[in-house]
C-alpha positions as YAML, in Angstrom:
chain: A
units: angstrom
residues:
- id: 1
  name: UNK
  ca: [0.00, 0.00, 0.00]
- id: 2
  name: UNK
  ca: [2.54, 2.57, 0.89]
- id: 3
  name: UNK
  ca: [3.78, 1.95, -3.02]
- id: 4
  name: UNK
  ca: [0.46, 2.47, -3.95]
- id: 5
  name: UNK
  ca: [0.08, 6.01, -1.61]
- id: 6
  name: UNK
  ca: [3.58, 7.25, -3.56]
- id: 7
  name: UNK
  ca: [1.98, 6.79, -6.88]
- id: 8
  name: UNK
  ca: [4.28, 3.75, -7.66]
- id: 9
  name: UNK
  ca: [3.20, 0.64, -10.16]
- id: 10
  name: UNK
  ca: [3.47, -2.77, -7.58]
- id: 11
  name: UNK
  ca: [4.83, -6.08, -8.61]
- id: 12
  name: UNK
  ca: [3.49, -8.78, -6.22]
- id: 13
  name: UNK
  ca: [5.45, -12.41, -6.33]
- id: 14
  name: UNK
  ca: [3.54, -14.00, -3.68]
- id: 15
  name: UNK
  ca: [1.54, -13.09, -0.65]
- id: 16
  name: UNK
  ca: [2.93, -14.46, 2.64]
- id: 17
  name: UNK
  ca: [0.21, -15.37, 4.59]
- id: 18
  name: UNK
  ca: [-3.38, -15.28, 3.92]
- id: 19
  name: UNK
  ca: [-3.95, -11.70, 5.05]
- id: 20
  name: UNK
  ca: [-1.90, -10.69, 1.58]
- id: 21
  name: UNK
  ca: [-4.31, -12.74, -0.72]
- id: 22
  name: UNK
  ca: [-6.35, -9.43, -0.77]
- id: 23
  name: UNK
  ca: [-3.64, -7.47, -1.61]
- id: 24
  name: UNK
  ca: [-2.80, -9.71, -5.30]
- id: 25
  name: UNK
  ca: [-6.77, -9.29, -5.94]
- id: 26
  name: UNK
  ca: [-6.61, -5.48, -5.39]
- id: 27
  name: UNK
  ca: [-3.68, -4.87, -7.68]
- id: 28
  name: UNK
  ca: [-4.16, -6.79, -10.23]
- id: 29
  name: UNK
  ca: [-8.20, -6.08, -10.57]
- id: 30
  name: UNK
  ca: [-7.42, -2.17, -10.59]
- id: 31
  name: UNK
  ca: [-4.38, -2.75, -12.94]
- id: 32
  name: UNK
  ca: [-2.33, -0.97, -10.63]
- id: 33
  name: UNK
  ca: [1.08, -3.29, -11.04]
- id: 34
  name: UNK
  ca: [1.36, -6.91, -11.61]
- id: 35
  name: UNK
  ca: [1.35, -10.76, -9.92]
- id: 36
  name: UNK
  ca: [4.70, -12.12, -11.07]
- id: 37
  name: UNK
  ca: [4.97, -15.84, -9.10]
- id: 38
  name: UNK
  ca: [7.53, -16.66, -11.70]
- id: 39
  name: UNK
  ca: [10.69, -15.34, -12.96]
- id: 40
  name: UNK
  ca: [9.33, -15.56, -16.45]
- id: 41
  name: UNK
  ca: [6.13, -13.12, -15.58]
- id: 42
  name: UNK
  ca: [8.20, -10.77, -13.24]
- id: 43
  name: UNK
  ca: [10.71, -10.32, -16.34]
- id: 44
  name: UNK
  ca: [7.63, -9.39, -18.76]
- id: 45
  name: UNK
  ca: [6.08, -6.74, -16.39]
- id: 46
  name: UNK
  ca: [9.28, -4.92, -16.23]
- id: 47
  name: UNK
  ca: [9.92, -4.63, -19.84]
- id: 48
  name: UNK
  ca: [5.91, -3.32, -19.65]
- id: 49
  name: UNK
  ca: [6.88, -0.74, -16.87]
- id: 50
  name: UNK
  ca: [9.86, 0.56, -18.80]
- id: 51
  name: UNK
  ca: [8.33, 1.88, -21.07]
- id: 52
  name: UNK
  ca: [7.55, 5.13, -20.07]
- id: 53
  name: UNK
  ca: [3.74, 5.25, -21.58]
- id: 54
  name: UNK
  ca: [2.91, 2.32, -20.01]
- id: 55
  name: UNK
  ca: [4.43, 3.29, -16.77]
- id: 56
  name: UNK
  ca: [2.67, 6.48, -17.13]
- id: 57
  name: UNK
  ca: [-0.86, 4.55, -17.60]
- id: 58
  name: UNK
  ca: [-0.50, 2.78, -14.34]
- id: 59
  name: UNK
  ca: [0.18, 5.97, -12.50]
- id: 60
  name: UNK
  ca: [-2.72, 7.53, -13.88]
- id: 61
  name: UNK
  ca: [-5.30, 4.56, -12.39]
- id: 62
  name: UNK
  ca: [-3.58, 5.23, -8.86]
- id: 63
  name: UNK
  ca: [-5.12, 8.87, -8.58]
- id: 64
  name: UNK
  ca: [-7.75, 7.12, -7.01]
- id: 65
  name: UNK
  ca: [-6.83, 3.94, -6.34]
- id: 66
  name: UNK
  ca: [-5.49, 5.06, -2.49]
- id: 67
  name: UNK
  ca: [-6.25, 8.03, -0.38]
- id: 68
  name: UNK
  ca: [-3.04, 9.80, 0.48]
- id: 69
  name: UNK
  ca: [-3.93, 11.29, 3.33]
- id: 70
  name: UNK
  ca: [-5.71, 7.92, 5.07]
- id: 71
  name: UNK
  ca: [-4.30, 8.22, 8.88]
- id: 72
  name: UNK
  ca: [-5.90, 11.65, 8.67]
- id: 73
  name: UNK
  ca: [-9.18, 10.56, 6.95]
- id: 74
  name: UNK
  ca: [-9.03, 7.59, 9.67]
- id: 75
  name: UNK
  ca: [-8.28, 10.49, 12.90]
- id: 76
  name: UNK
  ca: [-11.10, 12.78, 11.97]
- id: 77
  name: UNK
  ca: [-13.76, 9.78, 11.66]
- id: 78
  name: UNK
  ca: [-12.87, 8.72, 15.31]
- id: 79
  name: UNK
  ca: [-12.73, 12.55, 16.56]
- id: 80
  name: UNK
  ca: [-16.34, 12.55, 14.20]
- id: 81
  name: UNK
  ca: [-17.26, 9.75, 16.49]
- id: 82
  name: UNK
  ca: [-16.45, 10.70, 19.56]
- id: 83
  name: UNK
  ca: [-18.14, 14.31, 19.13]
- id: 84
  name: UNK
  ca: [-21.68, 12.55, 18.22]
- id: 85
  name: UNK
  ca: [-21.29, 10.42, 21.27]
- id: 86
  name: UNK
  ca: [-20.49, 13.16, 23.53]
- id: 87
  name: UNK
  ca: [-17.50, 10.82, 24.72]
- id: 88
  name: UNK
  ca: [-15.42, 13.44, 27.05]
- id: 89
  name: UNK
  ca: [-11.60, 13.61, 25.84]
- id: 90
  name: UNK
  ca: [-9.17, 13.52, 28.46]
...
């Protein structure tokens, strides 16, 4: 994700541990980068990526692909939260 937040194309090659599996689906269904389990496919998505229109066409999906600013989106829903509840802040 923090590739993703900098605007960067990912190449997955596996995910360790199922909490990952998500990650391969999210990619890959968004065309935001690549799953490259073999040496073969990881090759062939970096001749894709250097060339800079192609490159250029994955950065453009990734505008809104991630927020940027997500801890701060995340902050001011719990502060949101908190206010409606009337929860005092120490």
């Amino acid at each position: 994700m923090e590739a993703l937040v900098l605007r960067r194309p990912v190449i997955i090659t596996e995910a360790i541990g199922k909490q990952e599996e998500g990650n391969i689906t999210f990619v890959t269904q968004r065309q935001l980068g690549f799953h490259c389990p073999t040496t073969a496919e990881l090759v062939k998505a970096l001749q894709i990526l250097a060339q800079p229109q192609e490159y250029q066409t994955f950065v453009a999906r990734m505008t809104d692909a991630v927020p940027r600013e997500g801890a701060s989106q995340i902050a001011q829903i719990i502060l949101d939260q908190i206010v409606q509840q009337s929860i005092p802040v120490s």
